[in-house]
N, CA, C and O atoms as CSV, one atom per row, in Angstrom:
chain,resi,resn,atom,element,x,y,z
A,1,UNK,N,N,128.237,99.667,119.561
A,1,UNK,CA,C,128.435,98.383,118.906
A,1,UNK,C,C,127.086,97.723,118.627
A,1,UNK,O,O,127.046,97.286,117.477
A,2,UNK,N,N,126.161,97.552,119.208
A,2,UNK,CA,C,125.205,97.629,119.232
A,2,UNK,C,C,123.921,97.891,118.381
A,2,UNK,O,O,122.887,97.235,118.265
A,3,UNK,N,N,124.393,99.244,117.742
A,3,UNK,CA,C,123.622,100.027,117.162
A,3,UNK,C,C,123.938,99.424,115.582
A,3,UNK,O,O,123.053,99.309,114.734
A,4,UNK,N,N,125.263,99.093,115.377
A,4,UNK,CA,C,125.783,98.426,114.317
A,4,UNK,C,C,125.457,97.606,113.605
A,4,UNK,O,O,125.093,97.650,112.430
A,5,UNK,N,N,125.640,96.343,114.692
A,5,UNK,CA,C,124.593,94.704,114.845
A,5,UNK,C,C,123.193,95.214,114.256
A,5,UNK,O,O,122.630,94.637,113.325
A,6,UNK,N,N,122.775,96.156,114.782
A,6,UNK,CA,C,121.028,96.167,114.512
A,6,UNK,C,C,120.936,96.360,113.151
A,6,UNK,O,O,120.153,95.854,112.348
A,7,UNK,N,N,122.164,97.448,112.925
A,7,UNK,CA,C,121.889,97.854,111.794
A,7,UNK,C,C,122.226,97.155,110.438
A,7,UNK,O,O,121.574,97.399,109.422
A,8,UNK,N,N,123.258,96.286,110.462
A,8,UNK,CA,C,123.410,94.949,110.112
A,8,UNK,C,C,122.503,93.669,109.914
A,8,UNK,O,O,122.360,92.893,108.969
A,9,UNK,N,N,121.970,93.752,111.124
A,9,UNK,CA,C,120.851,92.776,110.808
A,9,UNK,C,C,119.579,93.290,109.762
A,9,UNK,O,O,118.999,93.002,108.715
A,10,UNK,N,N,119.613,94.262,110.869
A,10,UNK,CA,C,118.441,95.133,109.307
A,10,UNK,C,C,118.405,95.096,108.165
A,10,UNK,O,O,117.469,94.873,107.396
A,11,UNK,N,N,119.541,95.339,107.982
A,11,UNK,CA,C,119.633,95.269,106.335
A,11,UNK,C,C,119.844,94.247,105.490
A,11,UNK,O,O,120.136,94.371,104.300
A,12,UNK,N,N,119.670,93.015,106.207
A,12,UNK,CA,C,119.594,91.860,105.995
A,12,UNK,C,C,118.564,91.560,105.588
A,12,UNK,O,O,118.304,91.174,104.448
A,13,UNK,N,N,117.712,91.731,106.655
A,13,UNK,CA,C,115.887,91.247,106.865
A,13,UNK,C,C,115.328,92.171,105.864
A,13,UNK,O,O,114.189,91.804,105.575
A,14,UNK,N,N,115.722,93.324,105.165
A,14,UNK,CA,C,115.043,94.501,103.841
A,14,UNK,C,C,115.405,94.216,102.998
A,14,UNK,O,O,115.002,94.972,102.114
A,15,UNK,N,N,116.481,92.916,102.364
A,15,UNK,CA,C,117.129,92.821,101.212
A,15,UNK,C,C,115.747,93.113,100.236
A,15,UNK,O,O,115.625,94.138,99.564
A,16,UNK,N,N,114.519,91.784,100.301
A,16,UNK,CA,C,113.503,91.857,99.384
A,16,UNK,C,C,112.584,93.383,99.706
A,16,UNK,O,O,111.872,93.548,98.716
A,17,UNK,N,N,112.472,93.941,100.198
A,17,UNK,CA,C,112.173,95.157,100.549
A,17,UNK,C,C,112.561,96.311,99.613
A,17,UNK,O,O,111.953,97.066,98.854
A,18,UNK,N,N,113.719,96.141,99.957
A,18,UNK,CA,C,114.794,97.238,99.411
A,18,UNK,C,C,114.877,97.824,97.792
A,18,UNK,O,O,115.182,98.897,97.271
A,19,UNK,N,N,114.374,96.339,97.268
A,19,UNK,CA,C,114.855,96.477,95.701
A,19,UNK,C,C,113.857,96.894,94.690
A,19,UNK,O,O,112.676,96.909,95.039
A,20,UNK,N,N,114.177,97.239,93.475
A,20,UNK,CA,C,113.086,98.318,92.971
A,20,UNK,C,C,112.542,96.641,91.784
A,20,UNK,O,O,112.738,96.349,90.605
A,21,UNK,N,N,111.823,95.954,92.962
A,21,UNK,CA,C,110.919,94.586,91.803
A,21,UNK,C,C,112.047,94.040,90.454
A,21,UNK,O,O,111.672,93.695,89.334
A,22,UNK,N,N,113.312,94.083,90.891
A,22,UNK,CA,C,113.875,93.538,89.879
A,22,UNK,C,C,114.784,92.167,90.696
A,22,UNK,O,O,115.242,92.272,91.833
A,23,UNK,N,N,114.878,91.198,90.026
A,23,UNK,CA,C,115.509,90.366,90.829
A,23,UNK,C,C,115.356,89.236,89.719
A,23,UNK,O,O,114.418,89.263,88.922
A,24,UNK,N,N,116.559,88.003,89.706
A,24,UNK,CA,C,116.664,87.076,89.054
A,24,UNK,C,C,116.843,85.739,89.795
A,24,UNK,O,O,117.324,85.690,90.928
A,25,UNK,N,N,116.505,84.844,89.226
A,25,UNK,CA,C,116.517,83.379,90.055
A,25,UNK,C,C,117.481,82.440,89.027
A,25,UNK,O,O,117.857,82.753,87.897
A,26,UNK,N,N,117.638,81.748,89.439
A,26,UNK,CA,C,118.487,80.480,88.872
A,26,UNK,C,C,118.272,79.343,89.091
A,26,UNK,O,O,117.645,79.172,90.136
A,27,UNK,N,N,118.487,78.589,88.630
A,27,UNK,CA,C,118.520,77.213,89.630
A,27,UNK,C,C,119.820,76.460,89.362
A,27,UNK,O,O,120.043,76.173,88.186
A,28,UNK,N,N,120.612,76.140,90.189
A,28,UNK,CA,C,121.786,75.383,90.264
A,28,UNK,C,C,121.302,74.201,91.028
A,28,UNK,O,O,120.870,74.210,92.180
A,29,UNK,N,N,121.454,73.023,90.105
A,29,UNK,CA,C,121.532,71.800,90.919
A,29,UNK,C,C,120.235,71.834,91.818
A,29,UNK,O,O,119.161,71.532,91.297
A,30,UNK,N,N,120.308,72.276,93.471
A,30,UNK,CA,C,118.931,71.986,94.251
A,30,UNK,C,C,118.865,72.762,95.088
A,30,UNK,O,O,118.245,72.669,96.148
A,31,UNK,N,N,119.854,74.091,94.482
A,31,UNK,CA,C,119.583,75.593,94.871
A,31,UNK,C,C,119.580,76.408,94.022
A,31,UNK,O,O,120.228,76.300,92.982
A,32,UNK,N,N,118.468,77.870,94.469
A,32,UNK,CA,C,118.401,78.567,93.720
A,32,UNK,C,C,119.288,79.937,93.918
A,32,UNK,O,O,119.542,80.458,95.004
A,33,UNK,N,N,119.664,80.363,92.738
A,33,UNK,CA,C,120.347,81.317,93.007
A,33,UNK,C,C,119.802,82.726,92.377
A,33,UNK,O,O,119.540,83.085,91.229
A,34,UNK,N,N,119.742,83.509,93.967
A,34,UNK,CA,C,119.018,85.008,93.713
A,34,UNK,C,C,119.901,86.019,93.410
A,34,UNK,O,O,121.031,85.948,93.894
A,35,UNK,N,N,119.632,86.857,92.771
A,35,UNK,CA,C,120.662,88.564,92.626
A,35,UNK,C,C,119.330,89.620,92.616
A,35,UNK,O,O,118.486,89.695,91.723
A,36,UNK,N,N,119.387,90.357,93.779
A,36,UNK,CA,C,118.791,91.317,93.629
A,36,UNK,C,C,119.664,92.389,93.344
A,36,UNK,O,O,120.852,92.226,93.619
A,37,UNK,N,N,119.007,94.293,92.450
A,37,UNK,CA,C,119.969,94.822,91.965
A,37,UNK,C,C,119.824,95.966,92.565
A,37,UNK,O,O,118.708,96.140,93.054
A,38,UNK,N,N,120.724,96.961,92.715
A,38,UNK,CA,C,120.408,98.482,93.130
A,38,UNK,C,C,119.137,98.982,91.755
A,38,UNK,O,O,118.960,98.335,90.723
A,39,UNK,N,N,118.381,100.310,92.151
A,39,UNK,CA,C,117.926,100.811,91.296
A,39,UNK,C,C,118.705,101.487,90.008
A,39,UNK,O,O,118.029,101.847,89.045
A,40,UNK,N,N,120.445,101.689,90.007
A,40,UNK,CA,C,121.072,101.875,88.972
A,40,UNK,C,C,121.442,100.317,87.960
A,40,UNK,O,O,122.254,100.331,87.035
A,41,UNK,N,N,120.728,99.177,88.349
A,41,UNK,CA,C,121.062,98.462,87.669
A,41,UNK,C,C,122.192,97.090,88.194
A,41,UNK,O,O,122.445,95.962,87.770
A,42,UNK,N,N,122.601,97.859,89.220
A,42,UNK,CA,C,124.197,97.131,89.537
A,42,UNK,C,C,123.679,95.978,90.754
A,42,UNK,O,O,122.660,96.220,91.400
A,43,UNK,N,N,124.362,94.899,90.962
A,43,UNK,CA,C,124.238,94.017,92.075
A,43,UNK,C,C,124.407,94.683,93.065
A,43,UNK,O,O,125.304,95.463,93.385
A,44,UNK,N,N,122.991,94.165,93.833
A,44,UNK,CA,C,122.850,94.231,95.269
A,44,UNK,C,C,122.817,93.641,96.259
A,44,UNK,O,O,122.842,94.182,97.365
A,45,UNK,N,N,122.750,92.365,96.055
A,45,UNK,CA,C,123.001,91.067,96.600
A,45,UNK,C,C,123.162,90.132,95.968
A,45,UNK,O,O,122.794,90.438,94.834
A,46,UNK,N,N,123.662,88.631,95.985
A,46,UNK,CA,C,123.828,87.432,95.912
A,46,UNK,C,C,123.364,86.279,96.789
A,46,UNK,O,O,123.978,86.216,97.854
A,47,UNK,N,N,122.704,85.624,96.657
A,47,UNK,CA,C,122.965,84.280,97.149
A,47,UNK,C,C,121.872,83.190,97.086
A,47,UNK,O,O,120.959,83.429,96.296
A,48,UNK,N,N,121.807,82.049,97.770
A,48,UNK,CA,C,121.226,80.883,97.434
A,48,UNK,C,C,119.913,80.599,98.526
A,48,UNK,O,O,119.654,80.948,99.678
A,49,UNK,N,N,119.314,79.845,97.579
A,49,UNK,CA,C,118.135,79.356,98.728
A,49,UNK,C,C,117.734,77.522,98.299
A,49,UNK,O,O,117.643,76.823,97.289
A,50,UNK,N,N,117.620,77.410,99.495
A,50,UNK,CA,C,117.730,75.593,99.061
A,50,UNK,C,C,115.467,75.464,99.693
A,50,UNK,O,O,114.912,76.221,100.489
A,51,UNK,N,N,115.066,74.721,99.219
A,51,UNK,CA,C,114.034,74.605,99.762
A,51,UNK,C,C,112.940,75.517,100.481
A,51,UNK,O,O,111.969,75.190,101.163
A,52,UNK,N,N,113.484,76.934,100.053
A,52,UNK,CA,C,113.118,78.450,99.884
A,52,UNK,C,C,113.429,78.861,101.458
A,52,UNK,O,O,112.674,79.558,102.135
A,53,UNK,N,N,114.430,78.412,101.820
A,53,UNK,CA,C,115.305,78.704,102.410
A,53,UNK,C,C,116.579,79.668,102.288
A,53,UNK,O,O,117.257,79.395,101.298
A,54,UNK,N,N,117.005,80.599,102.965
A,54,UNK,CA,C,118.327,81.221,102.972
A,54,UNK,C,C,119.043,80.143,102.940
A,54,UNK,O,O,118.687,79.167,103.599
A,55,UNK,N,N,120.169,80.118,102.181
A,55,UNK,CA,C,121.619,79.245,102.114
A,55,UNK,C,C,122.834,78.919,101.906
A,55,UNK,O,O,123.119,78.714,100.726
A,56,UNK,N,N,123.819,78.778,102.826
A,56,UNK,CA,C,125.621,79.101,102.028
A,56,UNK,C,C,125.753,80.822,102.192
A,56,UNK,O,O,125.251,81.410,103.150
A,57,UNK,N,N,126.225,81.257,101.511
A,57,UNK,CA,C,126.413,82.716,101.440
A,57,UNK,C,C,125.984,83.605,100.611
A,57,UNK,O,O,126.187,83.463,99.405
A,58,UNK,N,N,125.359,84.607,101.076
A,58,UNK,CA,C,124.747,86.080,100.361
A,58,UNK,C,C,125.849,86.797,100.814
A,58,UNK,O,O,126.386,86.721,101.919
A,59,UNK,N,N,126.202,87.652,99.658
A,59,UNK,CA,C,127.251,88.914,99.533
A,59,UNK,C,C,126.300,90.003,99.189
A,59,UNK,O,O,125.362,89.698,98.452
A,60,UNK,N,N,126.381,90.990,99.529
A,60,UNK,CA,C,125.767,92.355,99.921
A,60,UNK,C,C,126.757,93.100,99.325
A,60,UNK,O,O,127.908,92.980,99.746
A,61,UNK,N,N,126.405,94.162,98.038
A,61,UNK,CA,C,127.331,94.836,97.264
A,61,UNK,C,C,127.379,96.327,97.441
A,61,UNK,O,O,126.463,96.675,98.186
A,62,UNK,N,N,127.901,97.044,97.147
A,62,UNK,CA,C,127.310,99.097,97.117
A,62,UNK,C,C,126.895,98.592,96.001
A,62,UNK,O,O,126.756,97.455,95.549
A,63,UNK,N,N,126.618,100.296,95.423
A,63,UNK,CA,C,126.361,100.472,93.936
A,63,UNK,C,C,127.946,100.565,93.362
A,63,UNK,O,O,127.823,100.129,92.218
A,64,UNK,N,N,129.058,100.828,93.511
A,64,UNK,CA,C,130.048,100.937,93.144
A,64,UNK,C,C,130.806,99.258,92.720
A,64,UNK,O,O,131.721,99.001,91.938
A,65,UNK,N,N,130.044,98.416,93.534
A,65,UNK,CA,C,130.221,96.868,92.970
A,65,UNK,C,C,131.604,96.351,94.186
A,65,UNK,O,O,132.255,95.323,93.999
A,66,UNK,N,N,131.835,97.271,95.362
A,66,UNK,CA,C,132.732,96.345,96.333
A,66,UNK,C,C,131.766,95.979,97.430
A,66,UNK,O,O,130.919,96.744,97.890
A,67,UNK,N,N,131.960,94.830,97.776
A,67,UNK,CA,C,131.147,93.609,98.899
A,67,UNK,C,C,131.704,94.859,100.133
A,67,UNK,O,O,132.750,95.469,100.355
A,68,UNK,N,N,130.080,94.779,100.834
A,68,UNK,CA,C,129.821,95.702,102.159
A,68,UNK,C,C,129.742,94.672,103.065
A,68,UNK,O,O,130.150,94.886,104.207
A,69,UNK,N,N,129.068,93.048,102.629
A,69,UNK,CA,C,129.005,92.307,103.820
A,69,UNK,C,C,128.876,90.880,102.947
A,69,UNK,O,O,128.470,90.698,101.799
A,70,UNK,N,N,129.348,90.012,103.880
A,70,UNK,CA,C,129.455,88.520,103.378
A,70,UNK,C,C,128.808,87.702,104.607
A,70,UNK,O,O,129.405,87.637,105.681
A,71,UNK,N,N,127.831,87.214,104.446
A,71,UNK,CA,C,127.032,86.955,105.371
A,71,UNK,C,C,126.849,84.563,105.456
A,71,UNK,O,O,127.529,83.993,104.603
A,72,UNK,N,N,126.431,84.101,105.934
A,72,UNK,CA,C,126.018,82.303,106.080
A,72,UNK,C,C,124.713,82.114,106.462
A,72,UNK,O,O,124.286,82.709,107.451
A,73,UNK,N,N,123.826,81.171,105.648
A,73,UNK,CA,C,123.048,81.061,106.423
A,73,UNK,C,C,123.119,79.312,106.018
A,73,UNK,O,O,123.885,78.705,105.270
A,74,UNK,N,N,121.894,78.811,106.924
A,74,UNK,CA,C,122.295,77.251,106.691
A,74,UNK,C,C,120.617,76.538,107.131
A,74,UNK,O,O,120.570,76.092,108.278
A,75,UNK,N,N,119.590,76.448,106.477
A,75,UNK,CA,C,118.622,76.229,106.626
A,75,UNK,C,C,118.111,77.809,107.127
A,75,UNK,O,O,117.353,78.045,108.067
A,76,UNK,N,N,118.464,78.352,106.630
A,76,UNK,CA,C,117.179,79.665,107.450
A,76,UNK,C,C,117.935,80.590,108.155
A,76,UNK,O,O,117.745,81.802,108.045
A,77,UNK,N,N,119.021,79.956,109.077
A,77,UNK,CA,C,119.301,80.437,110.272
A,77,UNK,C,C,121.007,80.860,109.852
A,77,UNK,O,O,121.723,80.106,109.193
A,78,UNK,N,N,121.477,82.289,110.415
A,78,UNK,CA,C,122.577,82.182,110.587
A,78,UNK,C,C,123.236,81.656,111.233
A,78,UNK,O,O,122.928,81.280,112.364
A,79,UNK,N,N,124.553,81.450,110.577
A,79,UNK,CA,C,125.628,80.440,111.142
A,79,UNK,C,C,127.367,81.462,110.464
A,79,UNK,O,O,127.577,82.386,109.678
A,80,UNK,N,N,128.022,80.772,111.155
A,80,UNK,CA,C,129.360,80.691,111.163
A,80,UNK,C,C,129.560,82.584,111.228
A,80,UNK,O,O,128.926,83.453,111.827
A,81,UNK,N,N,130.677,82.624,110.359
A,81,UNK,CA,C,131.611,84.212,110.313
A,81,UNK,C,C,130.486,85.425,109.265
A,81,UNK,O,O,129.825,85.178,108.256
A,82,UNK,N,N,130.646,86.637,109.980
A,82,UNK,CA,C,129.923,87.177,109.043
A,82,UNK,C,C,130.934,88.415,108.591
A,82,UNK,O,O,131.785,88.675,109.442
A,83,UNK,N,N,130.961,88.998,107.715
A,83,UNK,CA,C,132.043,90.165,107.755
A,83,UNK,C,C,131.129,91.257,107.160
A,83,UNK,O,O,130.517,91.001,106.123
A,84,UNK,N,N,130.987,92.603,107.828
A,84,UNK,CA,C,130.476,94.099,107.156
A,84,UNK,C,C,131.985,94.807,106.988
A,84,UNK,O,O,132.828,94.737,107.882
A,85,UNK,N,N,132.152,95.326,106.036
A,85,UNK,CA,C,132.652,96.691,105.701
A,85,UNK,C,C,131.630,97.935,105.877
A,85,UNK,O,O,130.532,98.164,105.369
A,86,UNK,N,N,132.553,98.755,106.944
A,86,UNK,CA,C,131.521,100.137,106.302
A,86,UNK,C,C,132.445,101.014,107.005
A,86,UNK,O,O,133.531,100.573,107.382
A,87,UNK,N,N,132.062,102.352,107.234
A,87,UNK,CA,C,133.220,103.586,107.795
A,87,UNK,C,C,134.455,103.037,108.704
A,87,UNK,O,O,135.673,103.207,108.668
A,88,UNK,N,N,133.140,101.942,109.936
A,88,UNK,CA,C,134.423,102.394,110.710
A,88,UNK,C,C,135.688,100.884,110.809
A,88,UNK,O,O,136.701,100.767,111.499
A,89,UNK,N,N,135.080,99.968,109.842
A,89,UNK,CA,C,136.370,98.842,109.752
A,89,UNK,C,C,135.566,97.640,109.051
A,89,UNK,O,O,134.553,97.673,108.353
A,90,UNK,N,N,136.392,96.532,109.489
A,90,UNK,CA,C,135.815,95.590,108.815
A,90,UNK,C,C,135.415,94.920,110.314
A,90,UNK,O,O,136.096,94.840,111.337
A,91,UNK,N,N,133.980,94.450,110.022
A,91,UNK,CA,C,133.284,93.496,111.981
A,91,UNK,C,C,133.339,92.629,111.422
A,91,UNK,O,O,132.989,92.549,110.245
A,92,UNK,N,N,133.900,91.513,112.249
A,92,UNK,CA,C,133.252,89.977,112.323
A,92,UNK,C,C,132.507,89.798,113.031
A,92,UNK,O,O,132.629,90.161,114.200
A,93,UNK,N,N,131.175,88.996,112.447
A,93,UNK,CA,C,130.278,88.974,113.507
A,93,UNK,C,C,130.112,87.275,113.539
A,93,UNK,O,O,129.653,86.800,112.500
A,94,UNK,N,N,130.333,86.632,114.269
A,94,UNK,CA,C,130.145,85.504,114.364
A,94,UNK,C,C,129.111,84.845,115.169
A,94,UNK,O,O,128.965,85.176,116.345
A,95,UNK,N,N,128.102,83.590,114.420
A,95,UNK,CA,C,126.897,83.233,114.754
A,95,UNK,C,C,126.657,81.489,114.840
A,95,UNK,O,O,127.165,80.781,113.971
A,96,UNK,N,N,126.071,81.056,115.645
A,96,UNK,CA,C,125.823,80.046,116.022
A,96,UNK,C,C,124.362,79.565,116.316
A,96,UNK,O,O,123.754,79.597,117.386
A,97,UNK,N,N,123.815,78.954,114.668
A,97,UNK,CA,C,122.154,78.732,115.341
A,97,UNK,C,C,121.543,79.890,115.593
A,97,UNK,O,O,120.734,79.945,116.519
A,98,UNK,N,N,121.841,81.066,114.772
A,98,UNK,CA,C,120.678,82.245,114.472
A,98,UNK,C,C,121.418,83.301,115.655
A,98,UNK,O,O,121.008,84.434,115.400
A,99,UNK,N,N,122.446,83.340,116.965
A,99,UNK,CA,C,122.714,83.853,117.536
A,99,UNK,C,C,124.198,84.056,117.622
A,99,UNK,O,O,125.231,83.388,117.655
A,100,UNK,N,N,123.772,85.389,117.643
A,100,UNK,CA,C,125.160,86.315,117.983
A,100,UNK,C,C,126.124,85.563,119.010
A,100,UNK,O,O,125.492,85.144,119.980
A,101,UNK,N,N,127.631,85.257,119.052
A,101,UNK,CA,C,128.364,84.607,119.861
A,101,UNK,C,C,129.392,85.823,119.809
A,101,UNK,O,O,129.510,86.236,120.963
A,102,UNK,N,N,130.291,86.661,118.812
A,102,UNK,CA,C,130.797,87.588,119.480
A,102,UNK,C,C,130.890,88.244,118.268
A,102,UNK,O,O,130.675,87.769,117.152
A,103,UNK,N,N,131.345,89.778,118.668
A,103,UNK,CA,C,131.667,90.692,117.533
A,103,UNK,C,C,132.725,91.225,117.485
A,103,UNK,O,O,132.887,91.817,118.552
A,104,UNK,N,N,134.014,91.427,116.483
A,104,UNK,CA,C,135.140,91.740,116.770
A,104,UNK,C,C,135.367,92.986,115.705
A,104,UNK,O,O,135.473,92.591,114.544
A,105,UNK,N,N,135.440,94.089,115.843
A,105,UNK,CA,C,136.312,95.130,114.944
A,105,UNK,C,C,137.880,95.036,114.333
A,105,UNK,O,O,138.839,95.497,114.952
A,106,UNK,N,N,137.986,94.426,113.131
A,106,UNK,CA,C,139.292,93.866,112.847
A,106,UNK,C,C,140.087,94.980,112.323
A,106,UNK,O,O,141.232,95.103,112.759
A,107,UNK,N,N,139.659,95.787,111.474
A,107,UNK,CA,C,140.732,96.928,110.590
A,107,UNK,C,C,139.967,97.958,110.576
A,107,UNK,O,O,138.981,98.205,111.270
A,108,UNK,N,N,140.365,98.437,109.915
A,108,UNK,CA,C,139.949,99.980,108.695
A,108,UNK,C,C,139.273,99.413,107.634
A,108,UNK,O,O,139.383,98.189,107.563
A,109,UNK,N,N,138.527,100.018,106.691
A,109,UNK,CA,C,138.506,99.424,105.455
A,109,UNK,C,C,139.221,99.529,104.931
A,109,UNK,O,O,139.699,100.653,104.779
A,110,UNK,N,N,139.773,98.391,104.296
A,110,UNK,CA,C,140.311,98.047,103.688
A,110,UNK,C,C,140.434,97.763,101.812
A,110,UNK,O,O,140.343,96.539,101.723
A,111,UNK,N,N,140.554,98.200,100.713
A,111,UNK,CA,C,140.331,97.519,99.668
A,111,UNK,C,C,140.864,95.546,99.544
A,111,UNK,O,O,140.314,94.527,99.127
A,112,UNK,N,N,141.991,95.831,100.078
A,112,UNK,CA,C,142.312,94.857,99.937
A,112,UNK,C,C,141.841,93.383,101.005
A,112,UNK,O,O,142.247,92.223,100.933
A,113,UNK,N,N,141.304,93.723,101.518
A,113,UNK,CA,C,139.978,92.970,102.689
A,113,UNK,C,C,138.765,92.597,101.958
A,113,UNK,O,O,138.097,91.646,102.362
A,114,UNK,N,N,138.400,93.297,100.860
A,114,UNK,CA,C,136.822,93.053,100.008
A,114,UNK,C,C,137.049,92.038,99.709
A,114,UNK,O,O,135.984,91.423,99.770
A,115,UNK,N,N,138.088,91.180,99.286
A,115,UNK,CA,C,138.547,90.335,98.274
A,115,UNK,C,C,136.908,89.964,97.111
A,115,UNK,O,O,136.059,89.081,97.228
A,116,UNK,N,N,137.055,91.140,96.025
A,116,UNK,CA,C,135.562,90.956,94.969
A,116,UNK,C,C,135.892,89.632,94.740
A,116,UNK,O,O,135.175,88.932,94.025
């Protein structure tokens, strides 16, 4: 379980890492809104930054375009429910002030759990 979390978090902290220098900004109102893309072109992430801050929710996509993880952040720091899809179900990982409070294995994957 463990190994999961890490690996979860990881791939959090590589989003700007990860991507082949392509990425778009926005500005909504008094956040900005990022999409970084796979190297085929397709969304690889979503989400907002207020004061160049992480903010609200980043969704984490495959290349196939179904959400692997739906993640919160709220000044910087994670907060609230987090959900990964991957082999072995769907985790909630739930966070409080940047820290892990518990992790629960809810299903299988599911299609009908992605809700795109």
């Amino acid at each position: 379980m463990k190994k999961v979390i890490l690996i979860a978090l990881f791939s959090i902290s590589l989003v700007g890492y990860s991507q082949n220098d392509q990425a778009t900004y926005t500005t909504q109102g008094d956040l900005v809104k990022a999409t970084y893309y796979h190297e085929d072109g397709s969304v690889s992430v979503e989400g907002y930054f207020k004061d160049k801050k992480l903010t609200g929710e980043w969704v984490r996509f495959d290349k196939k375009g179904n959400i692997i993880q739906r993640a919160h952040y709220k000044v910087g720091k994670k907060v609230g429910t987090w959900f990964v899809w991957d082999t072995a179900g769907l985790k909630e990982i739930n966070y409080d002030d940047n820290a892990i409070v518990s992790v629960n294995l809810l299903k299988p994957k599911l299609n009908v759990a992605q809700n795109r």
